[in-house]
C-alpha positions in Angstrom: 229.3 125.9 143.4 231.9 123.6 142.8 229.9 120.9 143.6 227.5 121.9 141.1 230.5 122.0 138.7 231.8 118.6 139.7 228.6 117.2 139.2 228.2 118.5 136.2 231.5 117.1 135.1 230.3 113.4 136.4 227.1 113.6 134.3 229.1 114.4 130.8 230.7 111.9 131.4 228.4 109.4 132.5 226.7 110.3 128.9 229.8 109.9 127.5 230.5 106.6 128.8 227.0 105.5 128.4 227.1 106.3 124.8 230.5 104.2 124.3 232.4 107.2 122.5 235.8 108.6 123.6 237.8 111.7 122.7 241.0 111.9 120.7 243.9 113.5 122.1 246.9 114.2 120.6 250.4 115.9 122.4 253.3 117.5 120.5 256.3 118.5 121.9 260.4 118.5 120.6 262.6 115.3 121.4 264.9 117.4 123.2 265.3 121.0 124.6 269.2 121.7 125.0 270.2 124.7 127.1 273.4 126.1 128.7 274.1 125.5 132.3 272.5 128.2 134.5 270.0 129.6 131.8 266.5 129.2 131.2 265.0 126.3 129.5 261.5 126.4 127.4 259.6 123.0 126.8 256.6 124.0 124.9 253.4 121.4 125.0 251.2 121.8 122.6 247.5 119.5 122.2 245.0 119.5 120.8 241.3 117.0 120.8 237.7 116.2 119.5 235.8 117.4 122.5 237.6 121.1 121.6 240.3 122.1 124.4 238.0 123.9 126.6 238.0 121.8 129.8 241.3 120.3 130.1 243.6 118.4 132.8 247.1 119.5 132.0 249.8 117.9 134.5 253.8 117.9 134.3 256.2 115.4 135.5 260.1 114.3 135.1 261.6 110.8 135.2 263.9 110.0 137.7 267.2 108.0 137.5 264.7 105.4 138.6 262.0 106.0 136.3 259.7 107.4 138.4 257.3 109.7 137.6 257.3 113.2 140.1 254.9 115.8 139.0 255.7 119.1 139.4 252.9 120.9 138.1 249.0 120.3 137.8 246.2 122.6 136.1 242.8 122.5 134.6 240.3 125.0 133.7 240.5 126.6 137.3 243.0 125.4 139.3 247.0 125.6 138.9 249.2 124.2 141.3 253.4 123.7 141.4 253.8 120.8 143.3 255.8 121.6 146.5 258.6 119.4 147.3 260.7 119.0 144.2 263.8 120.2 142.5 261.8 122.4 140.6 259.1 124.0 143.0 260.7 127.3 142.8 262.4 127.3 139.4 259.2 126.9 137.1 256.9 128.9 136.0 254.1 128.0 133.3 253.2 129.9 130.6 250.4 130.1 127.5 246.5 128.7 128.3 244.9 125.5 128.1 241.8 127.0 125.0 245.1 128.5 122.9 246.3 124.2 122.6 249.5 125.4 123.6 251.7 125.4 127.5 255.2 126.5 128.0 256.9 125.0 130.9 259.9 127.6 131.7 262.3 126.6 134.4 265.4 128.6 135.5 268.5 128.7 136.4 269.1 124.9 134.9 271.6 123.1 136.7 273.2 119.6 135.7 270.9 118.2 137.5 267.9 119.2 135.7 269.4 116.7 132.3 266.0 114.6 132.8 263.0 113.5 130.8 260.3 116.1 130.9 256.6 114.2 130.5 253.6 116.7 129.8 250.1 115.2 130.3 246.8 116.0 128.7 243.6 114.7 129.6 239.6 115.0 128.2 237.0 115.2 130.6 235.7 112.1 128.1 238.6 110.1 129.4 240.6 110.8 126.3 244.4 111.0 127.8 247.5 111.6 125.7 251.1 112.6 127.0 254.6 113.9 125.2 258.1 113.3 126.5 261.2 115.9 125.9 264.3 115.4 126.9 266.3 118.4 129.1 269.7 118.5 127.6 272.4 120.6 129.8 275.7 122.0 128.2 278.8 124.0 129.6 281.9 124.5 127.7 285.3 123.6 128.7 288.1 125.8 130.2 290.9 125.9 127.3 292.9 122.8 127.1 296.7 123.2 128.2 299.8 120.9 127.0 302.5 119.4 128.7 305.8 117.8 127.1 308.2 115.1 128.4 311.2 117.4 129.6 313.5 114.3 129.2 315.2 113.0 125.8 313.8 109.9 124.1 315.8 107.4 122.4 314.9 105.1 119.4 316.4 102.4 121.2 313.7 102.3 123.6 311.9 99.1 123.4 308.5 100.4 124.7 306.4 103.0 124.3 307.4 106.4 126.0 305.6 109.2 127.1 305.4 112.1 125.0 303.2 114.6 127.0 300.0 115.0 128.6 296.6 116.7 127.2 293.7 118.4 130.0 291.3 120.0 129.6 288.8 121.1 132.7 285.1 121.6 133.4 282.9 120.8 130.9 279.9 119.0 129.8 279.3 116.6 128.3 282.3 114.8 128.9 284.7 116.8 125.9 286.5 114.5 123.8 290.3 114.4 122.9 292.3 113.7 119.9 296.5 113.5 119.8 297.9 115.2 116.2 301.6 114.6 115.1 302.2 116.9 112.3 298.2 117.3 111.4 297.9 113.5 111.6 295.5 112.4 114.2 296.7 109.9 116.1 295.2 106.2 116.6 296.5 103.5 118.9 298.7 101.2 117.5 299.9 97.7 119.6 303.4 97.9 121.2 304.2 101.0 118.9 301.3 104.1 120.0 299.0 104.3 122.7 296.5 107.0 124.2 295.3 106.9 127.8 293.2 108.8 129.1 291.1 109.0 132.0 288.1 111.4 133.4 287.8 112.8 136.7 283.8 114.2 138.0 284.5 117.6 139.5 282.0 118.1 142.7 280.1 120.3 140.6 279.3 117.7 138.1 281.6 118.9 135.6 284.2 116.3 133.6 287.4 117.3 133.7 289.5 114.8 130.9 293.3 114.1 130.8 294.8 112.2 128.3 298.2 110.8 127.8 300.3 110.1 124.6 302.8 107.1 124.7 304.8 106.3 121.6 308.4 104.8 120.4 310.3 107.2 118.6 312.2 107.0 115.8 314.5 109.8 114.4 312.3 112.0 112.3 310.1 113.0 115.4 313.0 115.2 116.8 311.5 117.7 114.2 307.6 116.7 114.8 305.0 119.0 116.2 302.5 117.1 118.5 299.7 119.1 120.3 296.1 118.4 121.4 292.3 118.8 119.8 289.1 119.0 122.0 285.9 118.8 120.6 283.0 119.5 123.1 279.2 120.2 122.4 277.0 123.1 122.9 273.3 123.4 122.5 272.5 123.0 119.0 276.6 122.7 118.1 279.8 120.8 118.2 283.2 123.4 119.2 286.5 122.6 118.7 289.8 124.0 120.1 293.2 123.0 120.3 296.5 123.2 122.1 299.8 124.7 121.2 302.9 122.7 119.6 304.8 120.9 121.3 308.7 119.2 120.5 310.5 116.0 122.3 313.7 115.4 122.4 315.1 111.9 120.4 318.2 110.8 121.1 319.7 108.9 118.3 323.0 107.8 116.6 325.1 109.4 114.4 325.2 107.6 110.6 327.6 110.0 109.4 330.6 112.6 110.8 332.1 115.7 109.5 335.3 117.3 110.3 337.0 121.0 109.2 339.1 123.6 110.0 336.8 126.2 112.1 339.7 128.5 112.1 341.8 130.4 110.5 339.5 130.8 107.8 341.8 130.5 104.6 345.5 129.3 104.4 347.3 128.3 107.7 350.6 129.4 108.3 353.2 128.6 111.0 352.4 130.6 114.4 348.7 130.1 114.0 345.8 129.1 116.6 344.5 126.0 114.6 341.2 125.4 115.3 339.8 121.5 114.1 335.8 120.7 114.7 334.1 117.7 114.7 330.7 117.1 114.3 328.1 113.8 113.6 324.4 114.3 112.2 323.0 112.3 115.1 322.1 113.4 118.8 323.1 111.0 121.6 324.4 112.7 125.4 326.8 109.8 125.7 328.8 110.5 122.2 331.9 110.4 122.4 334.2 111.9 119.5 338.0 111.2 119.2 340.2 113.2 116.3 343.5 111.8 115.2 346.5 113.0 113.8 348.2 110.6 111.2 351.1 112.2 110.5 352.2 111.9 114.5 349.5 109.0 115.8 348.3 112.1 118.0 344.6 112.0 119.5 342.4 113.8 121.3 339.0 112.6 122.9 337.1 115.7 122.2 335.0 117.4 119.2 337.1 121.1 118.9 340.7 120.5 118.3 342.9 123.9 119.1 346.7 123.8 118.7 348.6 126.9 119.6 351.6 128.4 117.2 351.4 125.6 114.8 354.2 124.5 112.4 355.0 122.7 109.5 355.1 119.3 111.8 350.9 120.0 112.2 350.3 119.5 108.4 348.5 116.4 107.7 345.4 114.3 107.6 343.1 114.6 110.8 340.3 112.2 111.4 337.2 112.2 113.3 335.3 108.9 114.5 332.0 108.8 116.8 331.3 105.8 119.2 328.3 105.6 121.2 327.9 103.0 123.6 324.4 103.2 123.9 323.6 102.3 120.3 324.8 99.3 118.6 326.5 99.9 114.9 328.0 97.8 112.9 331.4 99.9 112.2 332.6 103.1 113.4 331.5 106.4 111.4 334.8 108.2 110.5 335.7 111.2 108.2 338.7 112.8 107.7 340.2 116.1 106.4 343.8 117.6 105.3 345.9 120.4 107.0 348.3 122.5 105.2 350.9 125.0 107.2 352.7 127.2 105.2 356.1 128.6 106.3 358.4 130.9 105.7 362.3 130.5 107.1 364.5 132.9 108.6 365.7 135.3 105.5 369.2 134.6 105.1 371.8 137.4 103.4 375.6 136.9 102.1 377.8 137.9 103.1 376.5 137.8 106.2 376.3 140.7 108.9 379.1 142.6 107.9 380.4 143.7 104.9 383.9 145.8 103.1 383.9 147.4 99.7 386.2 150.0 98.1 385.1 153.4 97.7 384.2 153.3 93.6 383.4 149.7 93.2 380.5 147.5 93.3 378.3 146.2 96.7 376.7 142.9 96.2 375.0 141.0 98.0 371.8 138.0 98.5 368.8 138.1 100.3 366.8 134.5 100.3 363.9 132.4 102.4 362.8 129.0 102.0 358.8 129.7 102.2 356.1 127.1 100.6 354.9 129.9 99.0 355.9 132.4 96.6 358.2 135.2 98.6 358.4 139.3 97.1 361.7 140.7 98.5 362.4 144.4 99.2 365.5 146.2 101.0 365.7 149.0 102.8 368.1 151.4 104.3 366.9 154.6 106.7 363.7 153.1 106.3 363.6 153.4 102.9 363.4 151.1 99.8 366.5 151.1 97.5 366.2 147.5 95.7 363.5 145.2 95.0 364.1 141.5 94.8 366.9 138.7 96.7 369.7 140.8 94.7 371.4 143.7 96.3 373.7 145.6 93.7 375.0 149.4 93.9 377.7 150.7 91.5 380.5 153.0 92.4 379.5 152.9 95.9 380.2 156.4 97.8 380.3 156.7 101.8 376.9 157.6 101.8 376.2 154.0 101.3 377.7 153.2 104.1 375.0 151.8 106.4 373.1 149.1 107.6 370.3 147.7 105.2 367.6 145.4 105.8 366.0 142.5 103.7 362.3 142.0 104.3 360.7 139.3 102.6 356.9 138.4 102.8 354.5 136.2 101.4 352.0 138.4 99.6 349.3 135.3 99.5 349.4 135.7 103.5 349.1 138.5 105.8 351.1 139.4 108.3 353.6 136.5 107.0 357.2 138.1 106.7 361.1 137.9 107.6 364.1 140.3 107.7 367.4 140.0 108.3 370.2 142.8 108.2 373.6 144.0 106.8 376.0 146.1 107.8 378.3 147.9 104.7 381.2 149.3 105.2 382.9 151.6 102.6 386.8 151.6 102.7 388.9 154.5 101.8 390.8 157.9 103.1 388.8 159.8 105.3 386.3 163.5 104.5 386.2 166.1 106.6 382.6 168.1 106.5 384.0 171.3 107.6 385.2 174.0 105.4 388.2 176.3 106.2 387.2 179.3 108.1 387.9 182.3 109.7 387.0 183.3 113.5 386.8 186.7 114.9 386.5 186.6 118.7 387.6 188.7 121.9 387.0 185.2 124.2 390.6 183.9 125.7 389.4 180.4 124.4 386.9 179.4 121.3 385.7 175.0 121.3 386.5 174.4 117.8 384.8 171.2 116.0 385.4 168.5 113.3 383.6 166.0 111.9 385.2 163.5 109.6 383.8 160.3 107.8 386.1 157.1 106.5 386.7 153.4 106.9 388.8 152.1 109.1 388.0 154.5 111.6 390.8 157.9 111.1 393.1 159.1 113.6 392.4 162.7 114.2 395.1 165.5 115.9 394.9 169.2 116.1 398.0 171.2 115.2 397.9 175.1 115.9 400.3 177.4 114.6 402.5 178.0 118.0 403.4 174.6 117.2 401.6 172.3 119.7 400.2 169.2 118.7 397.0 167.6 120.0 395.7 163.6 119.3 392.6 163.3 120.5 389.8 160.4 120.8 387.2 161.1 117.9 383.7 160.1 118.9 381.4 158.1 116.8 378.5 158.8 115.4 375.2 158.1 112.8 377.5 160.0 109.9 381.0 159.3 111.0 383.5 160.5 113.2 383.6 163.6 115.4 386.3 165.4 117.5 386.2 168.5 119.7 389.4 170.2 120.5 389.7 174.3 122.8 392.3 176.4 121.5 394.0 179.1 123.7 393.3 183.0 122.6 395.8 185.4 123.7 397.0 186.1 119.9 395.9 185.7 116.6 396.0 181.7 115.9 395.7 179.1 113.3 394.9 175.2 114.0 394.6 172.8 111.7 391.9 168.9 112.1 394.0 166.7 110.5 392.1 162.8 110.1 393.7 160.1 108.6 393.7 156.3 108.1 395.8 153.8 105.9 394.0 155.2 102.4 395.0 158.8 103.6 394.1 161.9 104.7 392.1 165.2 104.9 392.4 168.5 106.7 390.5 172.0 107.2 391.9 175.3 108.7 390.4 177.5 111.2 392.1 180.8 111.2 391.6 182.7 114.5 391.9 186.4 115.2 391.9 188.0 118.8 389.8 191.2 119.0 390.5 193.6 122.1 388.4 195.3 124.6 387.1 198.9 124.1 385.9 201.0 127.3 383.3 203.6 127.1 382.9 206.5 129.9 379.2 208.0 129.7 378.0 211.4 131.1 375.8 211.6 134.2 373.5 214.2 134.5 373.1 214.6 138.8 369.8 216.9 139.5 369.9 218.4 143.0 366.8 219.5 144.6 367.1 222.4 147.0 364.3 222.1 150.3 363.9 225.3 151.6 366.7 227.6 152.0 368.3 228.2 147.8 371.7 228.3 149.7 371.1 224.5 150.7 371.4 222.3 148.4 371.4 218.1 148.4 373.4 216.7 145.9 373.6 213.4 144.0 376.7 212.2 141.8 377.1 209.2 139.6 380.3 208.2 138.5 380.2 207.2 135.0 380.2 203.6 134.3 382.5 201.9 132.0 381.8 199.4 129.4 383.5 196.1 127.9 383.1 195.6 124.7 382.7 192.1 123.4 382.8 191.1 120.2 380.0 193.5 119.4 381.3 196.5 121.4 381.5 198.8 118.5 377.8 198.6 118.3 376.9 199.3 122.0 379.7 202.1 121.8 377.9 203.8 119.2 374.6 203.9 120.6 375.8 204.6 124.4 377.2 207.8 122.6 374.1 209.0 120.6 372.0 208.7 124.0 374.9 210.7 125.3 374.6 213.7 122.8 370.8 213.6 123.2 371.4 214.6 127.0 373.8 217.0 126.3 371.4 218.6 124.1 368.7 218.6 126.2 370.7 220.6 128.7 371.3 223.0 126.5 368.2 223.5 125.6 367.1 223.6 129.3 369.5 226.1 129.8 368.6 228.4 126.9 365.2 228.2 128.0 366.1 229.4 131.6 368.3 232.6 129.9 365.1 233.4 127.9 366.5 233.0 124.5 363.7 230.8 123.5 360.3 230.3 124.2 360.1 234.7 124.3 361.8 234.5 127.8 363.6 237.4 128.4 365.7 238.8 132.1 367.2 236.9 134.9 365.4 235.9 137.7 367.0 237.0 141.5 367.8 233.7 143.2 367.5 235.6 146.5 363.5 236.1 145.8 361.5 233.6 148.1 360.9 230.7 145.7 358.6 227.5 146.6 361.0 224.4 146.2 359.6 223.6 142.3 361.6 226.6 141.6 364.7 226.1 143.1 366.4 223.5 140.7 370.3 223.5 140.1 370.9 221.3 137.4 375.3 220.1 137.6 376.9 218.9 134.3 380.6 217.2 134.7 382.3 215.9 132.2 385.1 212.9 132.5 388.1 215.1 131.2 387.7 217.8 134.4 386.1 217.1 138.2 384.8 220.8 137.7 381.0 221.1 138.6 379.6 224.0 136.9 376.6 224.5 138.6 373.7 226.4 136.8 371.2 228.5 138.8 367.2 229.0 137.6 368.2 232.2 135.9 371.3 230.1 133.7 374.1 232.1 135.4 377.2 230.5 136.4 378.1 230.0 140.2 380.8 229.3 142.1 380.8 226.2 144.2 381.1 227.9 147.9 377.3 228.9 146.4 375.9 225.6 146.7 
């Protein structure tokens, strides 16, 4: 049979041929197909020709690297066959029919090495042959670019180019493409000044990784640049574009300019302050090297913070600050200066000084000043107290209560904390005061501690005199308000004694009148209760004698109330008693003391008294006994 068919075949042709007429064929197919790596890829061969598409020879091949032809796939009008032994035996897969005009060559799974020319063939059992060529185009992106920056400063004195940082990006294909950017300006190479370098590595899977490197001299305004990285890479149908993140450098450069100020204290200086100077250039070079002088004193100091501890007036001045670099070259140092004021205030200084005399009745006056570079407010105080403001001290008709030491304070009020004081002691002469009043004492004690306390300038004498005619100097002790003396007077007697203080103005005295007080003794009564056990003739007694009492100064009062508790006994005996005769309560009859009796009934209550030792001894029934009855 299919020799019948071949033959067949031969004989159209044959005719064909013998008639001298061919058959047009024409292929169509897209210049390139472009696919992702590891997807499918669709190349779609489409024909068509004059002897109608019936019986056709359709064959597919790829170019080599060589350009050779390698078919991969043959089929007519009953036979297909995927050629064995090629990259794509078991990849491809064929699709659509030779009478539609119209194959599809799928392969899958595309790998890099797949990026070849795809050749589809189409022949005409007249002879009539026509082929079309599509190019396979593979993509895969790139991983995300990363950024690296120079970690060590660059100076503009650098005569080459130096490295700023390094661009990579990984795994992609094609080969991605990178672009340097200083502040949004892409970045082209420039002779001796800017140069990009970059080089591509083949990853053994056939991916490109690219690294790129940005070289450039520096000049001062890049210490604030932004430099970073763009990567444009293709994809099918597409161009992508990413980029990296900022990145600074460090420029070293010199300073064209210095400043210098007073960090701290902030606002006026004054003597005793931390004084804190700082200097500072507008450049950035590690080997700076700032020195700050003092021109008042020639004073310097190889440093950029000045502190001086409890400054004075000998600190105030004009400081300067200069900046050498020995790496850079200038023409003449870069200086700046600034002045320092220290304000002070002297020791306060009062006339008279430290102590002072005035008369009782005239006038105190006296000075407070301090030299101070500021205006001074002046207040004095005594106890803590203000009595005067301003350097004048005056007090009229002065009294011993202005006596005392008072204190000058004066302060700055433009500065905190910025004061002096200085003291002075008054003294106000004239004849001594005694604070007590004359007085009388009433007291029983053989001896009263009498006391008196006396003011004056000089200091008085003071004696006690008492009326038996003794006479007693003693050492008066001084205190806050004066003078005081203590002196322990003798009582046997009614007695006066007389503090007598005196100085070289005169003298003062008070009276203490003393009268002795004797003792009073007070007997109280003692009510004895006897109890009797079994037999009424038995009885166990108790006595207490009566106590007696001292009376102190306050005797009469304990007297008195010793005797009302006194009566209230008596009269609860008597009471008792009457209640026992029957004469209250409805009681009437005597009881026998001879009847048995438990031992709650056999009471005998004894009442003495301290003018007799009689016992009168009362039985249950009230009756009196005589004593061989107890």
């Amino acid at each position: 049979m299919a020799l019948r068919v071949v033959s067949s075949l031969l004989v159209g042709l044959l005719l064909l041929h013998t008639w001298g007429a061919w058959a047009d064929v024409q292929v169509n197919m897209e210049d390139k197909v472009e696919v992702v790596l590891g997807e499918t890829a669709q190349i779609t061969c489409m024909f068509t020709s004059d002897d109608g598409i019936g019986a056709m020879i359709i064959q597919w091949f790829y170019v080599t690297r060589s350009s050779e032809k390698v078919r991969i796939y043959y089929q007519d009008t009953t036979t297909n066959i995927v050629d064995r032994g090629t990259p794509f035996t078991d990849r491809i897969s064929m699709n659509g029919s030779i009478a539609a005009g119209e194959m599809v060559l799928t392969i899958r799974n595309v790998v890099l090495e797949d990026e070849l020319e795809i050749i589809c063939l189409v022949k005409s059992l007249t002879d009539g042959t026509a082929e079309g060529r599509t190019k396979l185009r593979v993509f895969e992106a790139p991983n995300l670019p990363t950024i690296e920056a120079v970690q060590t400063g660059l100076s503009v004195s650098d005569e080459e180019p130096s490295k700023i940082g390094t661009c990579e990006v990984k795994n992609g294909y094609p080969k991605p493409n990178v672009t340097w950017y200083r502040n949004n300006t892409p970045l082209r190479s420039i002779a001796a000044e800017l140069s990009v370098v970059s080089s591509t590595t083949t990853e053994s899977s056939g991916l490109y990784s690219v690294k790129s490197q940005l070289n450039m001299k520096v000049v001062k305004e890049d210490k604030d640049a932004e430099f970073y990285c763009e990567v444009t890479y293709f994809v099918p149908g597409a161009t992508r574009m990413t980029e990296t993140s900022r990145i600074n450098v460090t420029v070293y450069y010199p300073h064209d300019a210095v400043n210098i100020w007073v960090e701290s204290p902030v606002g006026k200086i004054k003597e005793g302050d931390k004084l804190k100077v700082h200097c500072e250039g507008n450049g950035n070079s590690p080997s700076s090297v700032f020195t700050i002088t003092h021109a008042n004193s020639g004073s310097s100091w190889d440093t950029n913070m000045l502190e001086l501890f409890n400054v004075s007036r000998l600190n105030k001045g004009v400081y300067e600050c200069e900046s050498f670099d020995p790496e850079f070259i200038v023409d003449s140092p870069v200086t700046h200066n600034t002045s320092v004021f220290v304000h002070y205030l002297d020791a306060a200084v009062v006339k008279p000084e430290e102590t002072m005399q005035v008369q009782q009745g005239e006038q105190l006056q006296a000075t407070c000043n301090a030299l101070s570079s500021l205006q001074t407010n002046t207040v004095w105080f005594k106890d803590g107290e203000g009595v005067s403001n301003g350097h004048s001290l005056i007090i009229n008709n002065v009294t011993f209560d202005t006596s005392g030491i008072y204190e000058c304070v004066v302060t700055v009020p433009e500065i905190d904390g910025m004061s002096t004081s200085s003291t002075l002691n008054v003294n106000v002469a004239g004849p001594p005061q005694i604070m007590e009043k004359d007085s009388d004492i009433e007291t029983s004690d053989k001896s009263v501690q009498l006391e008196c306390h006396a003011r004056g300038y000089p200091a008085p004498e003071m004696e006690w005199t008492t009326s038996d005619g003794k006479v007693t100097k003693t050492t008066p002790t001084e205190t806050e308000g004066g003078f005081h003396s203590v002196f322990t007077v003798q009582v046997s007697s009614n007695i006066t004694a007389v503090c007598q203080a005196s100085n070289k103005y005169g003298s003062d005295a008070v009276t203490f009148n003393i009268k002795a007080t004797t003792h009073t003794t007070t007997t109280t009564t003692t009510t004895t209760t006897t109890t009797t056990i079994s037999d009424p003739a038995v009885v166990t007694e108790s006595v207490h004698p009566p106590k007696k009492i001292q009376k102190e100064s306050n005797g009469v009062i304990i007297a008195v109330i010793i005797i009302c508790i006194l009566l209230l006994a008596i009269l609860g005996a008597v009471l008792y008693f009457l209640y026992k005769k029957g004469k209250i309560c409805g009681r009437s009859g005597k009881q026998d003391l001879t009847k048995g009796k438990s031992s709650k009934d056999n009471i005998v209550v004894e009442m003495k008294s301290d003018n007799t030792e009689e016992a009168i001894l009362l039985g249950v029934n009230g009756e009196k006994q005589p004593p061989n009855d107890q």
